[in-house]
VEXROTI-10868 format. One record per residue (C-alpha): residue number from 1; x negated, y, z. Coordinates in Angstrom, 1 decimal. Each point is the difference from the previous one (the first is absolute). Layout:
N
NUM/X/Y/Z
...
//
This chain:
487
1/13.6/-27.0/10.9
2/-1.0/3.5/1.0
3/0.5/-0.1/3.4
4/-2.2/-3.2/0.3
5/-2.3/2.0/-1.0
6/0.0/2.3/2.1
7/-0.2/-2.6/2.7
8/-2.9/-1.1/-1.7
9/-2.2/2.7/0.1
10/1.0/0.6/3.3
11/-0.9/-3.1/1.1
12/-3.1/0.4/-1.7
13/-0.8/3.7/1.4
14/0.5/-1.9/3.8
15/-2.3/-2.6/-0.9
16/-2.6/2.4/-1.2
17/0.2/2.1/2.9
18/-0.6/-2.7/2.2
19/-2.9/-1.3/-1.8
20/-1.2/3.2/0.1
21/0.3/0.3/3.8
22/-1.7/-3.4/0.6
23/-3.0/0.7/-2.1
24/-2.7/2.1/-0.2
25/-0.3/2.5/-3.0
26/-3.2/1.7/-0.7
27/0.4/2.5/-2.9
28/-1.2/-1.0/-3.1
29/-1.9/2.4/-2.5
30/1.7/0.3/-3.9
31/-0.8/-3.2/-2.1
32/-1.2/-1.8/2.7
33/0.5/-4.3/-0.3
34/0.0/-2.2/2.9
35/0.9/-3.6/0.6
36/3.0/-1.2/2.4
37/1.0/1.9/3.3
38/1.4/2.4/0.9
39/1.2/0.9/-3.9
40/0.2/-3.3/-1.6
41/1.1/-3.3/1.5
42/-2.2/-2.8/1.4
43/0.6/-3.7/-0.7
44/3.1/0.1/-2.0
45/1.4/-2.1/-1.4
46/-2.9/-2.3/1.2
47/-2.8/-0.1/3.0
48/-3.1/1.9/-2.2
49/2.1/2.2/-2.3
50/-0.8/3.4/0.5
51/1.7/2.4/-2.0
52/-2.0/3.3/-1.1
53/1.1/3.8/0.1
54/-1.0/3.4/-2.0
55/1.0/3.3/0.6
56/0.7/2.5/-2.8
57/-0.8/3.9/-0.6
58/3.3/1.6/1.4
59/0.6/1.3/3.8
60/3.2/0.8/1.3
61/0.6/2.7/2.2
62/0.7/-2.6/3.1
63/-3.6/-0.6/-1.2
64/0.6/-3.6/-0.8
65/-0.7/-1.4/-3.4
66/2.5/0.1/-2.6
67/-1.8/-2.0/-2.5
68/-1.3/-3.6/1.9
69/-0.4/-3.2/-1.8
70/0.3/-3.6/1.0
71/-2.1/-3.3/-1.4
72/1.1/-3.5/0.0
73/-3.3/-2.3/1.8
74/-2.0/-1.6/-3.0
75/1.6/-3.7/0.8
76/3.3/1.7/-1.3
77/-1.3/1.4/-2.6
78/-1.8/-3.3/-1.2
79/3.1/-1.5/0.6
80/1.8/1.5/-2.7
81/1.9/2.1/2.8
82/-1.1/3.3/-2.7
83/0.1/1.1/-3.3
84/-2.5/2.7/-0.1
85/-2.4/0.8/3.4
86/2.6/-0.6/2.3
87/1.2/4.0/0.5
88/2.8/1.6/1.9
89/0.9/3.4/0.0
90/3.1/-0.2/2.2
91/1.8/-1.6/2.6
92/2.4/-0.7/-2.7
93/-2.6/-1.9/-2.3
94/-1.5/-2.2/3.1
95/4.2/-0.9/1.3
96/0.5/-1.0/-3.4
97/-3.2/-2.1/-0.1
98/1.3/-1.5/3.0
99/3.3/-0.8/-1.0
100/-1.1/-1.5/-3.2
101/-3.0/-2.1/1.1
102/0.9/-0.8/4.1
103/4.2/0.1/0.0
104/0.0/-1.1/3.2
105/-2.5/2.0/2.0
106/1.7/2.9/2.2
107/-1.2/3.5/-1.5
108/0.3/2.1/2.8
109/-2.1/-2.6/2.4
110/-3.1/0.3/-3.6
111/0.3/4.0/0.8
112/-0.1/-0.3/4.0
113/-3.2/-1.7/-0.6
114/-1.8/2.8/-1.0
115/0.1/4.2/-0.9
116/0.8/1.3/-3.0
117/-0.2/3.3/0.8
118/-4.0/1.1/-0.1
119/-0.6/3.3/1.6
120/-2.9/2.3/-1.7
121/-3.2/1.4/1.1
122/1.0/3.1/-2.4
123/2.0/3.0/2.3
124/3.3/-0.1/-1.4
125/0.3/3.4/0.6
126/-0.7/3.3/-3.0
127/-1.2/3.3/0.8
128/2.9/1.2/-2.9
129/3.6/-0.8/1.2
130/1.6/0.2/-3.0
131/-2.8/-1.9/-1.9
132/0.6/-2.9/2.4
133/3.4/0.0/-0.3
134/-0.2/-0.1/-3.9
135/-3.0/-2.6/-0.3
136/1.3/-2.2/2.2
137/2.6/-0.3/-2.6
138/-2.3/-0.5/-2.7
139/-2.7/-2.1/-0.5
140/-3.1/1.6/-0.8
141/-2.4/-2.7/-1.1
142/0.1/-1.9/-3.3
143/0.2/-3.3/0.0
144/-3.3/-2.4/-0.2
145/-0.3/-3.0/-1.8
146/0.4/-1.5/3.2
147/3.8/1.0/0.2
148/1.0/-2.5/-2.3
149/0.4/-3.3/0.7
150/2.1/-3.5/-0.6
151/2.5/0.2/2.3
152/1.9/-3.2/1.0
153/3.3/1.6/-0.8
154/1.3/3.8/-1.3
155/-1.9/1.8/-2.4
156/-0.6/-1.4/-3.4
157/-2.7/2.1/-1.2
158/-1.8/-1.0/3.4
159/-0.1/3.4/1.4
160/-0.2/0.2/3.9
161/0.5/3.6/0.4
162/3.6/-1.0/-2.1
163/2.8/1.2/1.9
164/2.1/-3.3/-0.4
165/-2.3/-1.2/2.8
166/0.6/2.7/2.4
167/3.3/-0.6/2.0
168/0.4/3.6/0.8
169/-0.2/0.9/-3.5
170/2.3/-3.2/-1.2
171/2.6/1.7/2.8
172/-0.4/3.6/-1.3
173/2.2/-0.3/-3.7
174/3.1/-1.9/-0.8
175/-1.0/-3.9/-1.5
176/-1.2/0.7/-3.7
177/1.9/-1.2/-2.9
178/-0.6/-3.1/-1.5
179/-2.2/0.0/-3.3
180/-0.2/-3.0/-2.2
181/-2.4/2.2/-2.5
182/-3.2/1.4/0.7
183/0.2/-1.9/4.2
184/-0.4/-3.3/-2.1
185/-3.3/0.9/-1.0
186/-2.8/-2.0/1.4
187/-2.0/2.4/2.8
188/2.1/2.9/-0.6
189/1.5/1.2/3.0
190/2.8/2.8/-0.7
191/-1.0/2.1/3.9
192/-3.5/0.3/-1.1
193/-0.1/-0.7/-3.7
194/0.6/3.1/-2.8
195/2.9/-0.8/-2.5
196/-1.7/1.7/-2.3
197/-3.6/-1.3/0.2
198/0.2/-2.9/2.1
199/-2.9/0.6/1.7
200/0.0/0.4/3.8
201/1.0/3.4/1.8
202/-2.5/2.1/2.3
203/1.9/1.4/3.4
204/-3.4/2.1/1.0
205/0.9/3.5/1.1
206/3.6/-1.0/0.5
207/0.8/-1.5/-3.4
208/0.2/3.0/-1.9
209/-0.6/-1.3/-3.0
210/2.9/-2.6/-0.3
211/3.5/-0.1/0.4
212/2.5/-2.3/0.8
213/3.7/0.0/-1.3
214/2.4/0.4/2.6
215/2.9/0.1/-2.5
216/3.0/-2.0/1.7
217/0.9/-3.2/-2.5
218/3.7/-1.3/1.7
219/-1.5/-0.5/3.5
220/-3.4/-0.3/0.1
221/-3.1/2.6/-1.7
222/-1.9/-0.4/-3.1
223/-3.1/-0.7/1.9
224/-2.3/0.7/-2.9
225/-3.4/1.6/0.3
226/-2.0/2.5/-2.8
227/-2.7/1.9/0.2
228/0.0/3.4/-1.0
229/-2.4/0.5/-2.4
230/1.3/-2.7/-2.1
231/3.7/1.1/-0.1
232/-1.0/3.0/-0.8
233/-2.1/-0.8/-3.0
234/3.2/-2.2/-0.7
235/2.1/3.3/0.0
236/2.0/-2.0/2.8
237/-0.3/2.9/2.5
238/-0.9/3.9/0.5
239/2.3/1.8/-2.3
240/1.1/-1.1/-3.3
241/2.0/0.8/-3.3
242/2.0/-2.6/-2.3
243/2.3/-2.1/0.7
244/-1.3/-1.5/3.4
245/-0.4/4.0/1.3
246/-1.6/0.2/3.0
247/-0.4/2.9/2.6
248/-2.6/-0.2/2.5
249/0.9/-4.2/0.5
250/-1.4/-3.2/-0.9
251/2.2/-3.0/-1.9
252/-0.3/-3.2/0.9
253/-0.5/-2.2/-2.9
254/1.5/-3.3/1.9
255/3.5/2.2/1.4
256/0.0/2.8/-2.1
257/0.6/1.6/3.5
258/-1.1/3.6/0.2
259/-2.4/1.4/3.0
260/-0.4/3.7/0.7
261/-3.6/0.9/0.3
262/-0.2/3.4/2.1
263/-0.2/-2.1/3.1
264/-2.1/-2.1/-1.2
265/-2.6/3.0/-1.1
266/0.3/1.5/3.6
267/-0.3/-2.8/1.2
268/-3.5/0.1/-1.7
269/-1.2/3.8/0.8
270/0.9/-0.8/3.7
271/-2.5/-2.6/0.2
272/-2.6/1.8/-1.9
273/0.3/2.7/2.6
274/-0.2/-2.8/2.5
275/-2.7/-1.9/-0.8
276/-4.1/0.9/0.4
277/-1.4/-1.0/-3.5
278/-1.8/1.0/-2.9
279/1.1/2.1/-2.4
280/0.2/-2.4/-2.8
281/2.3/-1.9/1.7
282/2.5/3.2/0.5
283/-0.7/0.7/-2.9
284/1.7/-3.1/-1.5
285/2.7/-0.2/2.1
286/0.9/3.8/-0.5
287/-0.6/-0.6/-4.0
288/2.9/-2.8/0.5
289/2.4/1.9/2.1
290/-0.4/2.9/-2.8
291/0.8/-2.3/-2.9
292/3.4/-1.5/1.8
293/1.2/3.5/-0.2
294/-1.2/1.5/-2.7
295/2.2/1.4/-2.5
296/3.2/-0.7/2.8
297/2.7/2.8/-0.3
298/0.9/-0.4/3.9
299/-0.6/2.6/2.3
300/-1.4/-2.2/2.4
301/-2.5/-1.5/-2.4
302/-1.0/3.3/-0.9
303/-0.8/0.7/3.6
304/-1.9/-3.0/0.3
305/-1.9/0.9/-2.6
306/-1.2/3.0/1.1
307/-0.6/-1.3/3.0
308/-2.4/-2.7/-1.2
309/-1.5/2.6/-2.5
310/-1.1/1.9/3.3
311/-1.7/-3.1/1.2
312/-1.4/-0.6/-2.6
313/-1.5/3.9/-0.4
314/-1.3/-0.8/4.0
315/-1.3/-3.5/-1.4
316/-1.9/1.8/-2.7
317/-1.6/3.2/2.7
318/-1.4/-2.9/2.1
319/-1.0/-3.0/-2.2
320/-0.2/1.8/-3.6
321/-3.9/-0.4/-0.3
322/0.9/-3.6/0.5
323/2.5/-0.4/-2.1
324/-1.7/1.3/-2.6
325/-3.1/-1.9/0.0
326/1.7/-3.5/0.6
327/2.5/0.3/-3.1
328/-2.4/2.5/-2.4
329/1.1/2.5/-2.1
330/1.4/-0.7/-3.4
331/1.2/3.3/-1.0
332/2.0/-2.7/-3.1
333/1.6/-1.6/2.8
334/1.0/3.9/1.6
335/1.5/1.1/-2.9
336/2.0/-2.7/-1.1
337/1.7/-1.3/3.1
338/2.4/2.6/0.1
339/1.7/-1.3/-3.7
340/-0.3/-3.9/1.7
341/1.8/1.3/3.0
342/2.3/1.7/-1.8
343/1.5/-3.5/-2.0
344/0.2/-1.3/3.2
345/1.9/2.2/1.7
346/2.1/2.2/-2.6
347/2.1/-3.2/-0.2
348/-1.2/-3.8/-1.7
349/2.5/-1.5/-2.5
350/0.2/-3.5/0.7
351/0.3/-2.0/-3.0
352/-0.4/-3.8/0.7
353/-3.4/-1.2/1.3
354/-1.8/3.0/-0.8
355/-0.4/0.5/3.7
356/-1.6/-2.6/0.7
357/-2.5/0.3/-2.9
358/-2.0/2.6/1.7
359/-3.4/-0.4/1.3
360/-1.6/0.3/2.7
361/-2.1/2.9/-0.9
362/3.7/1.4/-0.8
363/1.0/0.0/3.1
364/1.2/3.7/0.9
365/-1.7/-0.1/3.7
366/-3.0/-0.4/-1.8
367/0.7/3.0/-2.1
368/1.1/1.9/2.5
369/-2.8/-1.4/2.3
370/-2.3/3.0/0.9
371/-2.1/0.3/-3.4
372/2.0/2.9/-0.1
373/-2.5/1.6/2.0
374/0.3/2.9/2.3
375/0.4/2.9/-2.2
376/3.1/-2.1/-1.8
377/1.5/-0.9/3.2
378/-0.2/3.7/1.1
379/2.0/0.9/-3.2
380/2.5/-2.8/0.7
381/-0.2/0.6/3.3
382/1.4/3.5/0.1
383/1.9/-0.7/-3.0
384/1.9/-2.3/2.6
385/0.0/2.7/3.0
386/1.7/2.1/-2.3
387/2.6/-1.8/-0.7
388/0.4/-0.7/3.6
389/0.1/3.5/1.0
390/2.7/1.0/-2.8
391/2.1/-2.3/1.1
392/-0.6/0.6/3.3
393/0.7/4.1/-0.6
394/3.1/-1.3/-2.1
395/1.6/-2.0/2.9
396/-1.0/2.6/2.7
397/1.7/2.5/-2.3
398/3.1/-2.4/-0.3
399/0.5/-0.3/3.4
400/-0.4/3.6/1.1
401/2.6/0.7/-3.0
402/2.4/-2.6/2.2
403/-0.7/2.1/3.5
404/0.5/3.2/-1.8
405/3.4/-1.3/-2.0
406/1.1/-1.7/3.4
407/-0.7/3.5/2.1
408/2.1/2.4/-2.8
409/2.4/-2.6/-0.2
410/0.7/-0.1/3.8
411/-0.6/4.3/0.7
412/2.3/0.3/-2.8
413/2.6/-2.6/0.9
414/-0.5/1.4/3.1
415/0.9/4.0/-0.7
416/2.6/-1.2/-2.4
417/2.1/-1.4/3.4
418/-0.5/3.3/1.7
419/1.5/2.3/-2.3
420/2.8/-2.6/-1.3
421/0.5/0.6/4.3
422/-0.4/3.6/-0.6
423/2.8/0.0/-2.8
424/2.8/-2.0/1.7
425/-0.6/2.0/3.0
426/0.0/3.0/-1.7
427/3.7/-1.0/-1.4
428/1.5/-0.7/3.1
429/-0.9/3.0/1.5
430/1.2/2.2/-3.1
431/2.9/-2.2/0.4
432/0.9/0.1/3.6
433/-0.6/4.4/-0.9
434/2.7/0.4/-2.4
435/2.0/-2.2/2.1
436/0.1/2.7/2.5
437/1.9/3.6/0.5
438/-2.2/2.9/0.1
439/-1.1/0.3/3.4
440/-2.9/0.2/2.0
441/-0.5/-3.8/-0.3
442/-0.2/0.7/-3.4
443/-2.6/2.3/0.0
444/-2.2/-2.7/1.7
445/0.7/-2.5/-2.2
446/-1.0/2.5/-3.1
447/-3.5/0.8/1.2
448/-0.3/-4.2/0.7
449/1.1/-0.2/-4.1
450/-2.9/2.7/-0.6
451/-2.7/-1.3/2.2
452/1.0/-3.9/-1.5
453/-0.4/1.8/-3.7
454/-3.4/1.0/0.9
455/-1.3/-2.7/1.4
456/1.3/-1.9/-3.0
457/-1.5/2.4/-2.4
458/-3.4/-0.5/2.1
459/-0.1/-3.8/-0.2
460/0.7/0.2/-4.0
461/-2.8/2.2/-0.4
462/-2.4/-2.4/2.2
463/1.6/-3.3/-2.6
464/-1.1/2.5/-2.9
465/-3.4/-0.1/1.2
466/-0.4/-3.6/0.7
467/1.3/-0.7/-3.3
468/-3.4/1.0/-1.5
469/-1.4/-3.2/1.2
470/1.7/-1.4/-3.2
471/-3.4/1.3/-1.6
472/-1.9/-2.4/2.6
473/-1.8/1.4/2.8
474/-2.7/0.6/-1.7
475/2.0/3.0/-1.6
476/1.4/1.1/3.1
477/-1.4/2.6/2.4
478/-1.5/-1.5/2.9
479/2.4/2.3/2.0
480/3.1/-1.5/-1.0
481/-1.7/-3.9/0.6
482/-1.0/1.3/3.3
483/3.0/1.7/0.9
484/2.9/-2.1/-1.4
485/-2.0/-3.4/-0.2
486/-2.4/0.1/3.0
487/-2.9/-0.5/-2.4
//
């Protein structure tokens, strides 16, 4: 089954390329619509049915579009050939169309006929590398009203940015598990669809504000989507006390899976680095990141955080002013978010439902949401960048504990060999003396004995001295580091 298709999309990638060779492509600006060739076919299925194309928002770095949309012609529509306005997102959506409504037409001859690549009048190129690199990884326009349509077959909620109609994205995780619970609900779609509000998912600046549940269930993944926000005002994620105790992950109510939320937090300060926005956009995002993490006893969360907290401090020296004057100042709000953010974080009991119960002006991102203000933020700010820099003084100190152990260990180890040598050679040659008459060879061999004595007597003194470092070399004169422990 695989490897058919495979064959399939190579098939189709060879008829593409020679529709594009035989036509002529003139780049098209961003939500541009046309009507037939050289991006939608002509007189299919019948003479006079011209099919209609859009293009989307998003430009790959080949500079083609990665969002482009195909119509059916209005006599298919009138037909009864659509459910909604006749939408497809995806190759995957129109073969399926096909398959269902003209069984016997040959697919790869319906793509031949026309391009479904659409090349862009927008340069695909960015004067930041690394900002191209990480936007063309995340989409950074939210979706219009526009976006969401009836398609003929996929998503239930009628989403066409939904990822069940993009074959790349269909290819990327293993099959999802099946669900005979919330995926019966009418127009609820479990890709694009929260589990916890039902209400559909936004994938603007890379979909940092949902999740979906990778957790493995036998041989395929949960496949369920939440937002953030709402599991976290369900204490289904961040960090957590009771019974469900939680550490920097989210839960999934369908699985009970558990996600770790780190990477999902960098994930969110790399693309506010990335991205060219307002402030009260990173301000959000950065907000969310810090309430995944807060109250998290892992180093790396603690990192993060500190990490975020300085982007935030930089968020606050540039758009401050702003800030300010879009969200007020309640000085109520400033002095009792800290207690609010505290529930959350110190650790939520779960007890039944309770969760659930909370509303919407409970949510924790909204109490954490910058009405703290700046002069708050600068508190918790360098309350965080403390914490950072004790631990950070803490491991450094840990680890230059381990070189300094590791170097005694080995000088000692070390000098210990050399006068256990010292000792056995000094017994043979006592030994191989009173083994002989008195003689000149004798007297020889005496002086050797007194020279050996000596030197042993030297080398003890020199083991004396290194066995101050038992003190740590803190304690020990820089002379006898320097000397005996190249320091």
């Amino acid at each position: 089954m695989e490897s058919e298709s495979n064959s399939n999309n190579h098939d189709f990638t060879n008829a593409l390329s020679h529709s594009n060779n035989s036509l002529n492509l003139t780049p098209v600006a961003p939500e541009q619509s046309g009507n037939g060739l050289p991006y939608a076919p002509e007189n299919f299925p019948n003479s006079g049915d011209i099919w209609r194309w859009r293009t989307g928002k998003r430009v790959a770095a080949n500079g083609n579009f990665r969002d482009r949309y195909l119509y059916l012609p209005p006599r298919l529509i009138a037909a009864g050939h659509s459910s909604g306005r006749g939408g497809f997102a995806s190759k995957l959506s129109v073969e399926r169309f096909l398959k269902e409504s003209f069984p016997d037409i040959d697919v790869l001859d319906f793509f031949a006929k026309f391009s479904w690549t659409i090349p862009s009048t927008l340069p695909s190129g960015n004067t930041n590398p690394i900002g191209d690199v990480l936007l063309q990884q995340f989409e950074l326009e939210k979706q219009s009203e526009s976006d969401f349509l009836c398609d003929i077959d996929g998503c239930k909620a009628g989403n066409l940015m939904c990822s069940s109609l993009i074959l790349e994205e269909e290819k990327k995780h293993s099959p999802a598990m099946p669900c005979d619970i919330c995926c019966t609900e009418l127009n609820f779609c479990r890709e694009c669809c929260c589990i916890l509000c039902c209400k559909t998912v936004d994938s603007a600046y890379g979909g940092y504000s949902y999740i979906m549940c990778k957790v493995k269930v036998g041989d395929n993944i949960c496949g369920h989507v939440a937002h953030m926000e709402c599991a976290l005002r369900a204490h289904m994620a961040g960090t957590v006390g009771g019974m469900i105790g939680l550490d920097a992950e989210y839960y999934c109510r369908r699985c009970d899976g558990r996600t770790e939320l780190i990477s999902h937090a960098n994930k969110i300060l790399l693309v506010c680095e990335a991205i060219d926005s307002e402030g009260d956009i990173k301000e959000k995002m950065l907000n969310l990141g810090m309430c995944l993490l807060c109250g998290s006893q892992k180093a790396a969360a603690k990192e993060l955080m500190s990490r975020i907290a300085l982007a935030m401090s930089k968020l606050f020296d540039e758009f401050g002013s702003l800030l300010q004057l879009k969200r007020g100042n309640n000085t109520e709000d400033i002095l009792n978010v800290d207690d609010k953010l505290t529930a959350h974080s110190a650790g939520f009991s779960i007890n039944g439902s309770a969760a659930m119960d909370t509303t919407d002006d409970e949510s924790p991102l909204n109490h954490l949401d910058v009405r703290i203000g700046k002069k708050y933020f600068g508190y918790r700010s360098e309350s965080l960048k403390l914490e950072a820099e004790v631990d950070q003084v803490l491991e450094a100190l840990r680890k230059s504990q381990k070189y300094e152990y590791n170097l005694a260990e080995e000088s000692l180890n070390e000098h210990k060999k050399y006068l256990q040598n010292l000792y056995q050679q000094l017994d043979r040659e006592k030994s191989e003396l009173a083994s002989q008459p008195n003689g000149s060879h004798s007297g020889v061999l005496f002086e050797t004995v007194k020279e050996r004595k000596e030197q042993l007597r030297r080398e003890l003194m020199k083991f004396e001295n290194m066995k101050r470092v038992a003190n740590g070399f803190g304690s020990t004169s820089k002379d006898i580091l320097e000397k005996y422990f190249g320091l």
